[in-house]
Backbone as CSV, one residue per row, in Angstrom:
resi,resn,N_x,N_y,N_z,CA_x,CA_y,CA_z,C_x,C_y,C_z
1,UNK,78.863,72.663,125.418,78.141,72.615,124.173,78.793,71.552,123.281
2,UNK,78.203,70.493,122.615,78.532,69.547,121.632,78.722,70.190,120.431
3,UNK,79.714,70.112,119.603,80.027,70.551,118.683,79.898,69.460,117.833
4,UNK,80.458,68.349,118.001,80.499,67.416,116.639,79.907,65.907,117.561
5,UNK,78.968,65.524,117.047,78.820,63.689,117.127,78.583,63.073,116.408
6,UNK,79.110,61.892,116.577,79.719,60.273,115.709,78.471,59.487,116.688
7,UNK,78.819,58.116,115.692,78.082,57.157,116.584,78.541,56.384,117.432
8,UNK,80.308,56.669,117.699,81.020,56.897,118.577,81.770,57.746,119.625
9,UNK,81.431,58.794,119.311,81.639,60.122,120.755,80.572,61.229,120.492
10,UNK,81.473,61.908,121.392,81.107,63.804,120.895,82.444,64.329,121.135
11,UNK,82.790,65.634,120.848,83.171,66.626,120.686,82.644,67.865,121.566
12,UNK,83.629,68.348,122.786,82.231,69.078,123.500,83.502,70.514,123.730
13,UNK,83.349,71.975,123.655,83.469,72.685,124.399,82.858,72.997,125.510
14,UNK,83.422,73.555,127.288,83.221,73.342,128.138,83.445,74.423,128.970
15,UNK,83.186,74.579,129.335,83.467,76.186,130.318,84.251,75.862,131.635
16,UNK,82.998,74.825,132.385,84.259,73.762,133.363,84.944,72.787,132.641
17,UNK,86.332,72.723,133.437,87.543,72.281,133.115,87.882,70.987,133.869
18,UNK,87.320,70.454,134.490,87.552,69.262,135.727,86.427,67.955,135.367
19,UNK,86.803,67.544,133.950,86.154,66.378,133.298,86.142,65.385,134.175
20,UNK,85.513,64.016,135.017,85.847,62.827,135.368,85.983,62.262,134.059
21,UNK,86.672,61.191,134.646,87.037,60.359,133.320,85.906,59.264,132.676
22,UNK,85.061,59.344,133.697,83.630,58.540,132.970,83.028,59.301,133.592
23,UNK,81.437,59.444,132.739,80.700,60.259,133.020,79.410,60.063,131.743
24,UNK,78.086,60.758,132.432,76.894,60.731,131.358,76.816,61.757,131.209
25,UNK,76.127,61.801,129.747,75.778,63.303,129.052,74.716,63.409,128.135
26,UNK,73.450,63.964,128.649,72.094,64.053,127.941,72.524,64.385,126.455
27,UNK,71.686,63.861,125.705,72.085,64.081,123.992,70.735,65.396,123.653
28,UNK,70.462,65.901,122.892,69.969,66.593,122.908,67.976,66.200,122.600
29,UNK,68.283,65.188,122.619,66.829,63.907,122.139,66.723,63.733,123.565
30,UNK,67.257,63.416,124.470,66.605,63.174,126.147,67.529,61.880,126.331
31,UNK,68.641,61.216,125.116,68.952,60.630,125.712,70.396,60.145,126.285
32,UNK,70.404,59.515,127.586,71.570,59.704,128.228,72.307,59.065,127.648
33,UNK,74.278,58.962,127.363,74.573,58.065,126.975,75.987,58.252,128.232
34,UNK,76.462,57.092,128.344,77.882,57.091,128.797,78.709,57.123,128.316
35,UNK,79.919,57.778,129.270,81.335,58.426,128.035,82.485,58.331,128.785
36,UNK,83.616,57.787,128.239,84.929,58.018,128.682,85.843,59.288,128.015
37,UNK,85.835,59.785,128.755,87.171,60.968,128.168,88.343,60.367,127.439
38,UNK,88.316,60.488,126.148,89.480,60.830,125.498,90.734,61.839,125.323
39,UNK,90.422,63.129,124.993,91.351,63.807,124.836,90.783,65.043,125.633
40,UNK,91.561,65.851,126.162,91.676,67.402,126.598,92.272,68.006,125.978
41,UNK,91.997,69.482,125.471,93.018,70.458,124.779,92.365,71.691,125.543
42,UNK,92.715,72.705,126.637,92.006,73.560,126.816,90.705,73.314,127.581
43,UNK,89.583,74.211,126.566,88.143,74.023,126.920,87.647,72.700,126.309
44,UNK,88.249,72.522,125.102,87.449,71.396,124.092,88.123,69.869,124.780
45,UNK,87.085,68.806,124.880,87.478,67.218,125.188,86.398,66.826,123.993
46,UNK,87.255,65.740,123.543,86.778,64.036,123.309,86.068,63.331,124.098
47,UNK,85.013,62.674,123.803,84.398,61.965,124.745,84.257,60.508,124.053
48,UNK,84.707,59.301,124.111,84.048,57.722,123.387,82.809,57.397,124.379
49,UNK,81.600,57.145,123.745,80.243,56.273,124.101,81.053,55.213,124.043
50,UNK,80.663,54.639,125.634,81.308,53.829,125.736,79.836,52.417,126.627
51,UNK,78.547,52.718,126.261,77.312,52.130,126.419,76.792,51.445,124.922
């Protein structure tokens, strides 16, 4: 679940724990964007749009 977005990341809690370090993630509009992992704490990661 996205908790917080910029017009540079999101903010996501996660239930799975085994992020790749790039990866796409539907926005809630339909659209896809690409993302590098920033930070891990737990469940919650950082993600930078990196498209």
């Amino acid at each position: 679940m996205i908790t917080d977005i910029s017009a540079g990341g999101v903010k996501v809690i996660a239930e799975y724990l085994e992020i790749p370090p790039e990866f796409t993630i539907i926005l809630s509009t339909g659209s896809p964007r690409q993302c590098r992992l920033a930070w891990q704490i737990g469940h919650e990661f950082g993600a930078q749009f990196v498209d």
